[in-house]
N, C-alpha and C positions, 0 to 999 in steps of 0.2 A: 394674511390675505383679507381685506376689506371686507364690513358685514356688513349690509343692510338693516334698519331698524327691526326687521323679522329674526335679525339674527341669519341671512341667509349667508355662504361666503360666495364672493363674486368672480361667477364666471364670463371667461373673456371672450371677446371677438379673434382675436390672434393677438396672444404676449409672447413677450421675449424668452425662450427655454435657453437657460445658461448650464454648461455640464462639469468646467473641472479646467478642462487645458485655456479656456479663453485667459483665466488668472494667470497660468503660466505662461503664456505669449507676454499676457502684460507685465506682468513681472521681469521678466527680462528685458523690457523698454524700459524701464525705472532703473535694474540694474546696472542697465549699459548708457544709462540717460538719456534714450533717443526718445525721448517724450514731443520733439517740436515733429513738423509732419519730414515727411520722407522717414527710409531708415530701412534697415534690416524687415522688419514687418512687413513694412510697404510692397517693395520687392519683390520678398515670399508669396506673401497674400495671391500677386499680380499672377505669378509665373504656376503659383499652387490654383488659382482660377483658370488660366488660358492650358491649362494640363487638365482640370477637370471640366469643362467643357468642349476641347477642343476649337476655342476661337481665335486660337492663334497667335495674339497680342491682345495686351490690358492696362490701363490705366485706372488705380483706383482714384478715386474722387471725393471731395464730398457730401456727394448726393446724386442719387439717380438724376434728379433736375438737371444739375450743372454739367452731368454726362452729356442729357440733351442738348444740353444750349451748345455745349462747345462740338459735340455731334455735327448740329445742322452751322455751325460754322467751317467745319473742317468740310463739310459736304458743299459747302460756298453759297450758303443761304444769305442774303444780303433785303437789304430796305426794298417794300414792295414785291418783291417774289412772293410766288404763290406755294403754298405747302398744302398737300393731304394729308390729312390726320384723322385718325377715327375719333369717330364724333361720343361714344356710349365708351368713357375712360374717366380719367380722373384728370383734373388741368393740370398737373405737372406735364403730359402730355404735352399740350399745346402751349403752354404758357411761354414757352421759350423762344418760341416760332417769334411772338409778338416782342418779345427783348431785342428784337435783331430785324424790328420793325417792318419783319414778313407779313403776309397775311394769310390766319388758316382758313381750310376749307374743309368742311364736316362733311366725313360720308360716313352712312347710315351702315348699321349692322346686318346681317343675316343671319334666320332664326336655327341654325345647326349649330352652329359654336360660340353666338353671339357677338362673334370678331366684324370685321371690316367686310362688307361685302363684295365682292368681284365684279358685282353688275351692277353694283351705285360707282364705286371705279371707274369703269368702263365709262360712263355717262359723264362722271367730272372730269375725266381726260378729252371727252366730245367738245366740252367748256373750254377747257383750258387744257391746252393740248401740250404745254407749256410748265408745266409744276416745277419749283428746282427742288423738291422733293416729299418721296411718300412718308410715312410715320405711321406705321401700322403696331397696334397694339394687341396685344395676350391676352386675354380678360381676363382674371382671376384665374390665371394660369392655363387656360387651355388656350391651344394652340391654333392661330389663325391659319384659314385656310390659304399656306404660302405657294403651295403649286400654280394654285389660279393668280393667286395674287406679283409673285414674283414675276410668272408667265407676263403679264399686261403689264406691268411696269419696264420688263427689259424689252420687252419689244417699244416701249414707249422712250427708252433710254434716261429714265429716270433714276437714281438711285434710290434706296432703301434704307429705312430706320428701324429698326425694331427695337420698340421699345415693351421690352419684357421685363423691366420692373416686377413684376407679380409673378413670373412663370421662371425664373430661376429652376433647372432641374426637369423642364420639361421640354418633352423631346417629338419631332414631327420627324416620321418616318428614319427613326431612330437616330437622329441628330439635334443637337439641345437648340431650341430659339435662342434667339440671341446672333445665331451665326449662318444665320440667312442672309440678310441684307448687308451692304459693306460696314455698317456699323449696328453696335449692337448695343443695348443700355441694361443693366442693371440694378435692383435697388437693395440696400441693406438696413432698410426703415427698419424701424421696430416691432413692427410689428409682419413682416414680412417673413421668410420661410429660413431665412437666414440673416440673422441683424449685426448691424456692428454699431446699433444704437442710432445713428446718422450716418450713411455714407452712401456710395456707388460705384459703380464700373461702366467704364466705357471700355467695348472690344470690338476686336476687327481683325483680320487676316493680313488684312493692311499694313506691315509694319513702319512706314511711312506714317501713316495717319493717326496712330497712336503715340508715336512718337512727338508728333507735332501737337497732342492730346498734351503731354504730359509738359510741354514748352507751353504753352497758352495758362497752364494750371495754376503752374507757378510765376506768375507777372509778366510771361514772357520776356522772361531776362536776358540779353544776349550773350555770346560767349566772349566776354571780356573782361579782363581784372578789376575794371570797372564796374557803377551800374549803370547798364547801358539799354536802351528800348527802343526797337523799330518797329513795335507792333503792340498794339492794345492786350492785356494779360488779365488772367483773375486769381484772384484766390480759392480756387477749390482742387489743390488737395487735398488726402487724405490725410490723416497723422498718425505716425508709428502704434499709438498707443492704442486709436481702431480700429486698424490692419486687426494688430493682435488681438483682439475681439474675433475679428473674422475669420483668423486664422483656423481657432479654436472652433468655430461655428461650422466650418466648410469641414471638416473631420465628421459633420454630425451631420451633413446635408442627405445621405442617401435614408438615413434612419426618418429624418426629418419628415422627408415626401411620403414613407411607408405610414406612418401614424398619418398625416393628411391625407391621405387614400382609403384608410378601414374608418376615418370621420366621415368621409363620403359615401361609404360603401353602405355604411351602417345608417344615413339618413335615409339613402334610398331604399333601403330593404325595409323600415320601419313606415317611409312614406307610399309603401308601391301599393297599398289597399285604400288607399282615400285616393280619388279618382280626380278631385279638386287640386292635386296638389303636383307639380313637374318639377324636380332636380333640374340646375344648371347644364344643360344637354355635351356633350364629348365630341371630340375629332373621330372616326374611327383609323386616322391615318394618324394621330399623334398618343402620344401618353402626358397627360397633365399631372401637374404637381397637387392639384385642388387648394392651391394656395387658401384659399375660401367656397365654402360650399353654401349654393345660393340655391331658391326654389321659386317658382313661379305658382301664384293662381288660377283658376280659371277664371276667364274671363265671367264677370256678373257673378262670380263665390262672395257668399254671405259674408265670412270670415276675409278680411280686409290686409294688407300687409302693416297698417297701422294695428290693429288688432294684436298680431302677432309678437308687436315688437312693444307694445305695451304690455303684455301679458305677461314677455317673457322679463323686460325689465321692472315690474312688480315682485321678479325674486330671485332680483340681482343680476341678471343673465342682462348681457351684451346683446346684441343686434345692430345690424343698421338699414337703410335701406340699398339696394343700388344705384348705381352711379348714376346721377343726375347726367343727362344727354348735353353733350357741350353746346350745340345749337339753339336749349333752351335756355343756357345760364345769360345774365343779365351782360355780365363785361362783354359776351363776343353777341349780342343783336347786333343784325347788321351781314353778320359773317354767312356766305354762301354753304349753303347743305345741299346735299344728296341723298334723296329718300329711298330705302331697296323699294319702298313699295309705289309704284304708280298711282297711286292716291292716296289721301286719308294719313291716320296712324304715323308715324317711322317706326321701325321694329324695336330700336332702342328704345323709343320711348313708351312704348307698351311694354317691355322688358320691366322700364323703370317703375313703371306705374302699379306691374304686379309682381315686382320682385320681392325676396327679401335674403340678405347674407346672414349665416345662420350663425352659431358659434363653432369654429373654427381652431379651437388652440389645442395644441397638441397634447399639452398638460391632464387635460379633460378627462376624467377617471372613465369607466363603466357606468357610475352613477351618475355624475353629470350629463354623458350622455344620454340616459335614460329619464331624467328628471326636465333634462329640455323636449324632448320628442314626448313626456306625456301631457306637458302643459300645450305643444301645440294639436297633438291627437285631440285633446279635449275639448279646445274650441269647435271640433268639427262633428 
């Protein structure tokens, strides 16, 4: 593990925990040679995925992105359509809206779960009454608030994205995100709660739509002895050999969420006497994975989220800040927002402003724990 010139070792934001079986899934892609993509792995991974979330059908992918893009193509997103997207995400989110020369529209968070607000919704459907689709995001694993949210899109007769990249494992009113909306996205980054290094899932109930998921994946090839194309195709499936990664991972997914959960529990119970300082707030209608556990300051706190994430990288300790607000980023000026608040601020971006993601990796002893929560007690 990495030292620091203190000699410190470095701990993470969230790294990749490997246990024992990922080897042997890949092992048996070498055995049997199925190293190119599809295969045996592929398959398993898919049907061992849509069995433990219940979403019915799954295509793996790969990359959560490419889930999106071919997402809002199967949802029949085309040039110029208008998409809502949450605006306090990361741009893989939106990025793909614009591959498919849509245009998105940012609405603003609300400060209970920091998801998609229902009543900035409301207001950009006043706009454009017209979306060809929503793109609601998980934050750092908790769970949007989809009752209201689904409510105002099916009466709007829009369809639904969710893109839960980051909440894999977490569930709203006892049913995992992801399998809300007709499509459903997840991600197997590296650094996520389950990795296959680079990859994703696209799911759906749909078995139509995953089907035609997994036709568009591969070139869209047609069914003839030939090669044959009547429809534009990409290259993102996944390959035998990072299925078997996953394979291995998703054995270890319920363990996975329990150590992410006593990371959280244990910041809050160490941060609940400094009066400066708020945990990333919960659904009480869902159970979050804590994919990442974030904290907020109070507004005018001495102690700055720079501060923080200097202190804590002076010895060796990961941080980062929260997600920059898509509305602010440079490539989408221009692009229509919806603020929850009726003046001033967006709540995202006061989120942003006084956020910070704390370390996060499962790995993290007792000590590490403790050695990060005294370096931030101390600044206070």
């Amino acid at each position: 593990m990495p030292e620091n010139e203190k000699g410190n070792k470095r701990i993470y934001l969230s790294s990749p925990t490997m246990h024992g079986e990922e080897q042997r899934f890949v092992a048996e892609a070498f055995d049997t040679n199925w190293v190119a993509p599809l295969g045996p792995n592929v398959n398993s991974f898919e049907t061992e995925m849509a069995s433990y979330t219940g979403c019915g059908y799954a295509a793996a992918l790969s990359s959560g992105t490419a889930a999106i893009h071919l997402g809002l193509k199967l949802l029949g997103v085309k040039r110029d359509d208008i998409v809502f997207v949450s605006d306090l995400t990361f741009s893989a989110s939106c990025n793909p809206i614009v591959y498919e020369g849509a245009v998105p529209v940012f609405i603003d968070s609300e400060p209970d779960t920091w998801n998609m607000s229902p009543e900035a919704l409301e207001r950009a459907f006043e706009k454009y009454p017209h979306p060809k689709a929503v793109v609601v995001v998980h934050l750092y694993g908790t769970p949007a608030k989809l009752d209201e949210i689904m409510e105002i899109c099916d009466r709007h007769q829009v369809p639904v994205l969710e893109d839960a990249a980051e909440s894999l494992g977490s569930t709203y009113k006892g049913s995992f995100t992801g399998t809300f909306g007709r499509i459903g996205v997840y991600s197997f980054n590296g650094n996520k709660i389950i990795t296959t290094s680079g990859g994703g899932m696209l799911v759906s109930k749909e078995e139509a739509l995953v089907r035609e998921a997994r036709v568009l994946s591969t070139q869209a090839r047609d069914a003839a002895r030939h090669y044959q194309h009547s429809k534009i195709g990409y290259n993102y499936r996944m390959s035998n050999v990072v299925a078997g990664i996953g394979r291995g991972q998703l054995i270890h997914m319920s363990e996975h969420k329990i150590l992410k959960n006593k990371i959280y529990d244990k910041y809050k119970e160490a941060f609940a006497d400094i009066s400066e300082i708020s945990m990333n707030p919960m659904n009480p209608k869902g159970d979050a994975n804590n994919w990442l556990s974030c904290i907020t300051l109070e507004e005018g706190c001495r102690v700055t989220p720079t501060r923080i994430m200097d202190a804590l990288a002076s010895e060796n300790i990961e941080s980062r800040p929260i997600w920059k607000p898509m509305h602010l980023q440079p490539v989408f000026a221009g692009c229509d927002f919806f603020n929850q608040n009726a003046a001033g601020i967006s709540v995202g971006e006061d989120i942003f402003n006084r956020g910070v993601c704390l370390p996060s990796d499962i790995k993290n002893t007792d000590e590490d724990m403790e050695k990060i929560i005294r370096i931030i007690k101390g600044l206070f």
